[in-house]
N, C-alpha and C positions, 0 to 999 in steps of 0.2 A: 721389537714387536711385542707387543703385551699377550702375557700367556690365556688361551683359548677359554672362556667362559664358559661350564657346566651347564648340562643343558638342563637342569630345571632348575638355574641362579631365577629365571627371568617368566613373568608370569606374561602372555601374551594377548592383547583385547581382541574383538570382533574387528575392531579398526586400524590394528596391528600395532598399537603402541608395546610395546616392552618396558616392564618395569620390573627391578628386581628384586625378588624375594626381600634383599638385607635390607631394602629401602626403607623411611619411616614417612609415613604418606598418613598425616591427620587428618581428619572430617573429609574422607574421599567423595561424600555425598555433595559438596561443598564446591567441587571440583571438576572442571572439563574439561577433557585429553579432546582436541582437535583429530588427532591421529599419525601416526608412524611415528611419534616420538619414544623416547629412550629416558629412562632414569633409571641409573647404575644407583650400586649398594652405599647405604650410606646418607644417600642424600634425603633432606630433611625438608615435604613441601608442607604446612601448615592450613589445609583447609576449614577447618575450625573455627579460627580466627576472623571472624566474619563480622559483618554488620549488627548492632542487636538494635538499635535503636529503631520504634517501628515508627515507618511511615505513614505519611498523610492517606496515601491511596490504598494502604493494605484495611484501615479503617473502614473505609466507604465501601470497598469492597466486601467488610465481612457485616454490614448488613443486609447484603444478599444472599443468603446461605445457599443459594442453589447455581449462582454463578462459578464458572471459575476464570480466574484471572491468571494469563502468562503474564504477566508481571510480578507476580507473587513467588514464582519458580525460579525466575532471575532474580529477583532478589536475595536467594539464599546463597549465589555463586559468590564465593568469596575470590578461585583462583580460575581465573579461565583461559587455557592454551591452546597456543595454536598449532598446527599442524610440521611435524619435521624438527622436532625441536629436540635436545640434548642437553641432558641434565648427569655434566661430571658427579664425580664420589664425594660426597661432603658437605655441595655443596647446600646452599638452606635458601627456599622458597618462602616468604610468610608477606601475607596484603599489607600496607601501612595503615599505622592508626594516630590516631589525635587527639586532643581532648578539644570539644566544639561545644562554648554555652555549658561550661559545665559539665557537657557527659563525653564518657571516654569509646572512642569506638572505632572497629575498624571499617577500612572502604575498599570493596575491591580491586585486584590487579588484574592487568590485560598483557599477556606477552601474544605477541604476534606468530607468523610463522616464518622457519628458521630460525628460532634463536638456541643456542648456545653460549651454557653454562660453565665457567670451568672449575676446578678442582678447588673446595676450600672457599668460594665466591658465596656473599651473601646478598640475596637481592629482596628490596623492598619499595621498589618503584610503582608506581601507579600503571603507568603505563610502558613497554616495551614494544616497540615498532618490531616489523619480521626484516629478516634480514641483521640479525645483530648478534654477534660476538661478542659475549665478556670472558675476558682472560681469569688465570687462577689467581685466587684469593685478592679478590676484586671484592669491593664494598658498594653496593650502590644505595644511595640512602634514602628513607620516606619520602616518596610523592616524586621521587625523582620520573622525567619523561626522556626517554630515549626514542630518537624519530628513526625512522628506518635507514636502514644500510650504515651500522655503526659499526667501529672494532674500537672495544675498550681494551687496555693493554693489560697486562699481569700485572698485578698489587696495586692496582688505580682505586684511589677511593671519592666517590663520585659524592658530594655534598646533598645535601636533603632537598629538596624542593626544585632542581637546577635541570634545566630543558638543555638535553644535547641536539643539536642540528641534524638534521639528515649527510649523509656523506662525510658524517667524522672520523678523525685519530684519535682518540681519548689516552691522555698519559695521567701519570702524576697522582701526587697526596696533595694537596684537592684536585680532583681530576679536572682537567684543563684540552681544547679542544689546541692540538699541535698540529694539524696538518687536515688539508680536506680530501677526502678517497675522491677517486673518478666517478664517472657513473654507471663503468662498467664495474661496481666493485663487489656484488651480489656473486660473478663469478669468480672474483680473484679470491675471496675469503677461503681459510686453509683450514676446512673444515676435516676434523678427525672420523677416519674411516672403520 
């Protein structure tokens, strides 16, 4: 059993995420906690890392000076979380980027709710269905899409661009779908308490 956490390791929201002091959490402005999630010391989410290249509709919009546009406010979200999620020690959150026509830029990430992170895992997937497991020191790479109810295994390194199915096993260097979960498997996941 892992020894008792200090009670001001962990700074606590209005929507009761917990994050910890040791953490290194960039451009938070950047960045949406859903709520009740957890990021322990160490871990690295990079909201910073965003979009710059501006848009066709932020133009039109700013010859309206007295308008405002929610679109313009989503724009800035680089990392956006869902609700109940856990983020081991180490591990590093940052959106993918590309080079498109020339310019170099990043595009935001979506994880869903329930996911879990694990220790030493780097993820930089586009997208994250809820309901999903990555094991430790797992790679998942640019643009990578993971559909809901996934368990990636420990040291699985998931290829750049590569859609895992809903109800996967994910193994392997290049991460390979080995087995399909049930559809009860949102309870079977052995999530850390």
């Amino acid at each position: 059993m892992p020894a008792k956490q200090a009670k001001g390791e962990y700074i606590e929201t209005d929507t009761g995420n917990k994050v910890s002091r040791k953490s290194n959490i960039v451009g938070s402005q950047n960045i949406i906690l859903g709520g009740r999630t957890i990021i322990q010391a160490e871990c690295t989410i990079r909201g910073d890392l965003r979009r710059t290249i501006p848009s066709s509709s932020s133009s039109s919009s700013s010859s309206n000076p007295g308008s405002t546009s929610s679109s313009s406010s989503h724009s800035n979200v680089a990392i956006a979380i869902g609700r109940y999620c856990f983020f081991s020690r180490s591990c590093v959150i940052r959106p993918p980027c590309k080079t498109l026509k020339g310019q170099f830029s990043y595009y935001p990430m979506k994880l869903g709710d329930h996911v879990f992170v694990g220790e030493g895992s780097v993820v930089e997937a586009a997208v994250v269905g809820s309901w999903v497991k990555i094991g430790k020191d797992c790679v998942i790479g640019k643009f990578a899409i993971i559909k809901d109810c996934v368990k990636i295994e420990d040291g699985t390194v998931i290829a750049p661009n590569t859609v895992i199915p809903s109800f996967s096993l994910v193994r392997g260097r290049p991460g390979v779908v080995v087995e399909e979960l049930p559809e009860t498997a949102p309870e079977g996941l052995d999530w850390p308490v």
